[in-house]
C-alpha positions as CSV (number, residue, x, y, z in Angstrom):
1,X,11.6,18.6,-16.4
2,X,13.7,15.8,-17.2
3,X,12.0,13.6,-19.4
4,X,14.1,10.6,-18.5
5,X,12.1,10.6,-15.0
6,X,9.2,9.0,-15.3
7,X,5.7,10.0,-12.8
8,X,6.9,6.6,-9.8
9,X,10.4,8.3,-9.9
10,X,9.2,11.9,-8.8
11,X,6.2,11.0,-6.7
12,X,9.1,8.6,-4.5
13,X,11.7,11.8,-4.8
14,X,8.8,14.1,-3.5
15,X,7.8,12.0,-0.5
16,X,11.2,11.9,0.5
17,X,12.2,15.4,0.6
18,X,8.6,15.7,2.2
19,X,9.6,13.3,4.5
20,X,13.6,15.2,4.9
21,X,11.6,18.5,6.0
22,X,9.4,16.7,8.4
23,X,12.2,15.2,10.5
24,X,14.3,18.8,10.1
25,X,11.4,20.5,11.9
26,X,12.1,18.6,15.1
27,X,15.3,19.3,16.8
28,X,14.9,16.9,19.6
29,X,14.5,14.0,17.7
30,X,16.9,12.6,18.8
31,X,20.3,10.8,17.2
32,X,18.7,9.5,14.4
33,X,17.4,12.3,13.2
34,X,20.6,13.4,11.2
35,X,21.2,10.2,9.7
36,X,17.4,9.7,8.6
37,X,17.5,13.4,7.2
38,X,20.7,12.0,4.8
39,X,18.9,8.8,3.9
40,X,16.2,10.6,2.7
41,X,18.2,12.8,1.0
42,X,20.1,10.7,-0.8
43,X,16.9,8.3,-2.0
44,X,15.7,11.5,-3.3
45,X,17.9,11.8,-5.5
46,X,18.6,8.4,-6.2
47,X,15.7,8.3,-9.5
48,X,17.9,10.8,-11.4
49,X,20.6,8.6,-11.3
50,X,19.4,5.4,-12.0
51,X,17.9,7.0,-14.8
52,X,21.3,9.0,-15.5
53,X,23.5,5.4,-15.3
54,X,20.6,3.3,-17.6
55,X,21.3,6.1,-20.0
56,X,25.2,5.7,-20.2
57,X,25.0,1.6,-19.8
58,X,21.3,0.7,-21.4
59,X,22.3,-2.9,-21.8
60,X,23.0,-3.2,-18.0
61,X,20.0,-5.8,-17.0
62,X,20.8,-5.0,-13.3
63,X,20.5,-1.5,-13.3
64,X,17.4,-1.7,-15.6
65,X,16.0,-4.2,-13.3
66,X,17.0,-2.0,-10.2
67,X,15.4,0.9,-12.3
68,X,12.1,-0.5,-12.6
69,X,11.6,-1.9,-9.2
70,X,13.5,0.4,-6.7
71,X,10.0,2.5,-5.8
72,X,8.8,-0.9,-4.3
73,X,11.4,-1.9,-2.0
74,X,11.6,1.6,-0.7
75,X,8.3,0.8,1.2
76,X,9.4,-1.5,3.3
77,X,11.2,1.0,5.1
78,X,8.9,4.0,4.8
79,X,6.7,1.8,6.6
80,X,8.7,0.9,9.6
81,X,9.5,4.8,9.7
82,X,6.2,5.6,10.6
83,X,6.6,4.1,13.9
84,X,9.7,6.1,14.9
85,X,7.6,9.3,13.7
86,X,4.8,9.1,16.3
87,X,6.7,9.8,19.0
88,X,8.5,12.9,17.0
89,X,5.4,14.2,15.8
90,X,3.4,14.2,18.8
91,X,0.1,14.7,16.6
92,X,-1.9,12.4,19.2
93,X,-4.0,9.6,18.5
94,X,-7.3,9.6,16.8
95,X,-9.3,6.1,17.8
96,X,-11.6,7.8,19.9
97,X,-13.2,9.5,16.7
98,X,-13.0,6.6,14.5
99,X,-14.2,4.3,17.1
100,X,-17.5,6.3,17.3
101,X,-17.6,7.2,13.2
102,X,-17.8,3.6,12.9
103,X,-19.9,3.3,15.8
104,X,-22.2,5.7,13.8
105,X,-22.1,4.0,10.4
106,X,-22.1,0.6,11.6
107,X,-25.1,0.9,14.7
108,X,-21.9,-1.7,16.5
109,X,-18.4,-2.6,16.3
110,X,-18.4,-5.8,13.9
111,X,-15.1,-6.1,14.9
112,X,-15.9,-7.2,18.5
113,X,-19.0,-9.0,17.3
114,X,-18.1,-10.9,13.9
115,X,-15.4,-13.6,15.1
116,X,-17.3,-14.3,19.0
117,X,-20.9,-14.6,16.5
118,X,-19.6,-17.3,14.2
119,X,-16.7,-18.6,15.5
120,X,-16.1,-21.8,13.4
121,X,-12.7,-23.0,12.7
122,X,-12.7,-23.2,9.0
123,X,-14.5,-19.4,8.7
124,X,-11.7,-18.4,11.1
125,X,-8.6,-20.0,9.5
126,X,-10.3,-19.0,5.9
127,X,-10.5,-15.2,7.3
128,X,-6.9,-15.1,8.6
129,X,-5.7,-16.7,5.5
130,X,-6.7,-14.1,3.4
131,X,-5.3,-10.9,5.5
132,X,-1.6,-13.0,5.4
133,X,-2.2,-13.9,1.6
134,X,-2.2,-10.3,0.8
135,X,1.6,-9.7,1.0
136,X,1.9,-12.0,-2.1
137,X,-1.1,-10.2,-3.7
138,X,0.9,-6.9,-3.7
139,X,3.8,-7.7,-5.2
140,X,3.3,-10.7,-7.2
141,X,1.8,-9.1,-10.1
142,X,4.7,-6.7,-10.0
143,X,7.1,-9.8,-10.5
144,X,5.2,-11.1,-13.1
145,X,5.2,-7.8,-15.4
146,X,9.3,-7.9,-15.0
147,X,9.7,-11.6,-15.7
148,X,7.4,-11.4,-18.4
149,X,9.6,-8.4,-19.5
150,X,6.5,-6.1,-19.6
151,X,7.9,-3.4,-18.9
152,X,4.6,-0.4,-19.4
153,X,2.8,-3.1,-17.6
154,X,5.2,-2.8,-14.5
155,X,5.8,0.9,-14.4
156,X,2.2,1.5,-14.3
157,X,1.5,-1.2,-11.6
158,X,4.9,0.6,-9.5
159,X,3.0,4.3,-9.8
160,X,-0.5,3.4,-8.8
161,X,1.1,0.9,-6.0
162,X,3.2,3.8,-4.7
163,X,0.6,6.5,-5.4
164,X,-2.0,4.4,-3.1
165,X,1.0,3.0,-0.2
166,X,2.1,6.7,0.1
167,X,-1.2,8.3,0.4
168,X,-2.2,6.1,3.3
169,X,1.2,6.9,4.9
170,X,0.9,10.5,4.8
171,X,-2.7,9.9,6.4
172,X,-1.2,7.9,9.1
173,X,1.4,10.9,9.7
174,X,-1.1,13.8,10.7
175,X,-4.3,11.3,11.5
176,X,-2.7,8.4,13.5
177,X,-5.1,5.7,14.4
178,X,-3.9,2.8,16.7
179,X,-7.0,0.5,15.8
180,X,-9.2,-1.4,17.7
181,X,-6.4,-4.0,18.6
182,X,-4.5,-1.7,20.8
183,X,-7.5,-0.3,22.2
184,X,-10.2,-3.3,22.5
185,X,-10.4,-6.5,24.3
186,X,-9.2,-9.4,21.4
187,X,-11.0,-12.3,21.0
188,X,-10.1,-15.5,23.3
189,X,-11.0,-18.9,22.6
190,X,-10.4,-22.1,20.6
191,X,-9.1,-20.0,17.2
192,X,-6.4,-18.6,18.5
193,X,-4.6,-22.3,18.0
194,X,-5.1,-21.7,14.3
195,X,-2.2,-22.4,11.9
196,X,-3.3,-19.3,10.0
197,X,-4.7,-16.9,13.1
198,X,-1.3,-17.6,14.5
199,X,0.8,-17.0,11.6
200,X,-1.3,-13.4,10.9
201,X,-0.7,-12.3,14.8
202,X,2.9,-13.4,14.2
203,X,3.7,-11.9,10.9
204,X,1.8,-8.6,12.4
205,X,3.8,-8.3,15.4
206,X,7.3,-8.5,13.0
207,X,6.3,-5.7,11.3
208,X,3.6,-3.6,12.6
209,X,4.1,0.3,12.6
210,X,1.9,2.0,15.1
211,X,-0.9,4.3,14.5
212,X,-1.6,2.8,10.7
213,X,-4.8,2.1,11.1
214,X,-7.2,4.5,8.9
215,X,-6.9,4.0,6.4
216,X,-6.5,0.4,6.1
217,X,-3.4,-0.2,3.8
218,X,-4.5,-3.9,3.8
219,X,-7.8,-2.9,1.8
220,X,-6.3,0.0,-0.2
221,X,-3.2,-2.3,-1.2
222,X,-5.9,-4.9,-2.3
223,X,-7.9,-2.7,-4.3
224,X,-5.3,-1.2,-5.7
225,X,-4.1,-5.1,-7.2
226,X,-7.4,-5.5,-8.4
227,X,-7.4,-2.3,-10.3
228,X,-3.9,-3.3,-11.6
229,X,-5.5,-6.8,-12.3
230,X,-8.1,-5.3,-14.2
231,X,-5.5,-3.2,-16.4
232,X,-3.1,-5.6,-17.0
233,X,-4.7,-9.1,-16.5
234,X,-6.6,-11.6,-18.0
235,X,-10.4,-11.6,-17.1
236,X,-10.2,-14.9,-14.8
237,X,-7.1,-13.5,-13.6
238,X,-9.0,-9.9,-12.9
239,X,-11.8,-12.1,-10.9
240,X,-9.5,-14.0,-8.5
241,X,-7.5,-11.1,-7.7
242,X,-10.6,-9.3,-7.1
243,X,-12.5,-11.8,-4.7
244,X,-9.1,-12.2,-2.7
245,X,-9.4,-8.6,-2.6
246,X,-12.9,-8.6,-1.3
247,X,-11.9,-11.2,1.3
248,X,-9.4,-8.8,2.2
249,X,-12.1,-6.3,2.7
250,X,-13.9,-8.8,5.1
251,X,-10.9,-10.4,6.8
252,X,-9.6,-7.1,8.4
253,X,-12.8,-7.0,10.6
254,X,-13.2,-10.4,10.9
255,X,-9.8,-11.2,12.7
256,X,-10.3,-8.2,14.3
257,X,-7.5,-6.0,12.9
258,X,-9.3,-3.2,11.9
259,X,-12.9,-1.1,12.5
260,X,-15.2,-1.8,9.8
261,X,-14.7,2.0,9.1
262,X,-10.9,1.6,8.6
263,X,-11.7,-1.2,5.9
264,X,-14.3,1.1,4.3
265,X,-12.1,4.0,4.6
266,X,-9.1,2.1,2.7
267,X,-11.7,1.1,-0.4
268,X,-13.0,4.9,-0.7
269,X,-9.4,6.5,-0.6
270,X,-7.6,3.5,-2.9
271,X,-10.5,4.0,-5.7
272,X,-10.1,7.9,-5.2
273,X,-6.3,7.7,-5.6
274,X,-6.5,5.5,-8.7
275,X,-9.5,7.1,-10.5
276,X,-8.4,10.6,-9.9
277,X,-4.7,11.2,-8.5
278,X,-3.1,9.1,-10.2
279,X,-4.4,10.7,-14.1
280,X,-3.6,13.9,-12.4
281,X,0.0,12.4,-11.6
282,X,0.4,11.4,-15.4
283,X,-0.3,14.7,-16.3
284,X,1.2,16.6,-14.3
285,X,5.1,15.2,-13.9
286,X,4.9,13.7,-17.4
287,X,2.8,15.9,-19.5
288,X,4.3,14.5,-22.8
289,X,3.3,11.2,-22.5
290,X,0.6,9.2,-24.0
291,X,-2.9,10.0,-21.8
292,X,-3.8,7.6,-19.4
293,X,-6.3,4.8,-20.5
294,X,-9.3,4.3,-18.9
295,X,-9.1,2.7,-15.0
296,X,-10.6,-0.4,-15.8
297,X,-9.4,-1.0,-19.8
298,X,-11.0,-4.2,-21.5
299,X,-7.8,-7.0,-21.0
300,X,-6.9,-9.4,-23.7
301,X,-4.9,-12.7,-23.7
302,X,-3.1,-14.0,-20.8
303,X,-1.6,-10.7,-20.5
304,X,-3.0,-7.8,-22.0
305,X,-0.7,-6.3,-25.1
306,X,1.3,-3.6,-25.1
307,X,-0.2,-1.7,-27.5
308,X,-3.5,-2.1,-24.7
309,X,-3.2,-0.6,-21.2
310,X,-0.7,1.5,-20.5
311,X,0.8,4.2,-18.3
């Protein structure tokens, strides 16, 4: 194995050739298909040479930048590919058997009951602002570690991000879920003319893939940033990050996003991924390197050093 690949390089170059095979099984999938097939192809191989051009130009800031943070914008579009896969799958949705999973957990779907049971404005616009406030909470830590030119602290954050965003996604591609909001009556009243309730709907609708919903990638993407924060940050740093996280946790039932089991289901399988796959990751694709640290390392300073955490 090439050591100049690092564990983020192949995971991403192994869920695209996954991803290559899965569209070549379908014939009649259409126009796209071809062209898909060749993009994931060619992102496959595109770690081996980034890593191949940092080699011959290792002062090129661009290309080290590009290096570092390419796994990341790739999901973006994985994302969105889940919703053309559905329909080229055919695997059928699930909701019926979450629906009464969490109807068996739960004794009642909070979802329907939490926002109509305390429907105050301040409880509503505070929920919804902290489902929207999770895009930043995903990938401004990331930004930080590459302006601050902490390099071990990014590529760890970029494996663990990837290892958790990925899982979900190949959940979502044999168990589709729609969630409840495709399948349940939403809540109508005086919220819905809330600055925040109306920019989560409208930020949802710009982007949503269908069948996403178990696992929540809302609550596995949060855990996962407080794991990270926990790694890399400072301690009052590690407790923000963490209660946003939690009000993650709470907001996808609250606004009515998700079953309580799909939030639940997102903090098992993002604390399973990162206290188990991940090592396993490390030591599989990059068996020469340091051994991982413990998940939740003591952090120092602002930032902790780089002789602390690490990948």
């Amino acid at each position: 194995m090439s050591p100049r690949l690092r564990a983020a390089d192949l995971v991403v170059a192994a869920y695209n050739l996954a991803l290559c095979a899965v569209w070549a099984g379908f014939q009649g999938a259409g126009w796209q298909r071809p062209w898909i097939m060749t993009a994931h192809g060619v992102a496959a191989l595109l770690p081996l040479w980034l890593a191949r051009r940092q080699e011959i130009a290792p002062q090129h800031r661009g290309l080290a930048a590009l290096r570092e943070i390419y796994p990341l914008l790739g999901l973006l579009a994985f994302w969105a590919e889940i919703d053309l896969l559905h329909p080229v799958v055919r695997t059928g949705a699930n909701d019926a058997l979450v629906a009464a999973l969490d109807l068996t957990v739960f004794g009642r779907h909070l979802n329907l009951l939490w926002m109509p049971t305390m429907p105050q404005v301040g409880l509503s616009e505070l929920m919804h602002f902290s489902y929207f406030v999770y895009y930043p909470l995903i990938f401004l830590p990331p930004l930080a570690m590459a302006v601050a030119g902490r390099i071990d602290a990014l590529q760890d954050m970029t494996l663990r991000l990837m290892t958790t965003y990925l899982g979900c996604y190949l959940v979502y591609l044999v168990f589709p879920v729609f969630g409840p909001t495709e399948m349940m009556p939403m809540y109508q009243g005086e919220l819905t003319h809330g600055f925040f309730y109306q920019l989560t709907h409208a930020a949802k609708e710009a982007g949503n893939s269908a069948g996403t919903a178990f696992p929540s990638s809302h609550v596995a993407g949060a855990v996962t940033s407080a794991v990270l924060a926990w790694r890399w940050l400072r301690r009052p740093l590690a407790w923000v990050i963490t209660v946003q996280a939690t009000a993650v946790f709470l907001a996808t039932v609250y606004t009515q996003q998700h079953w309580a089991i799909d939030s639940l289901a997102g903090l098992a399988w993002a604390l399973l991924l990162q206290t188990f796959a991940v090592p396993l990751l490390q030591e599989a694709l990059t068996p020469d390197a340091a051994p991982p640290v413990p998940i939740l390392p003591a952090p120092a300073g602002l930032l902790s050093p780089s002789t602390g955490a690490g990948p």
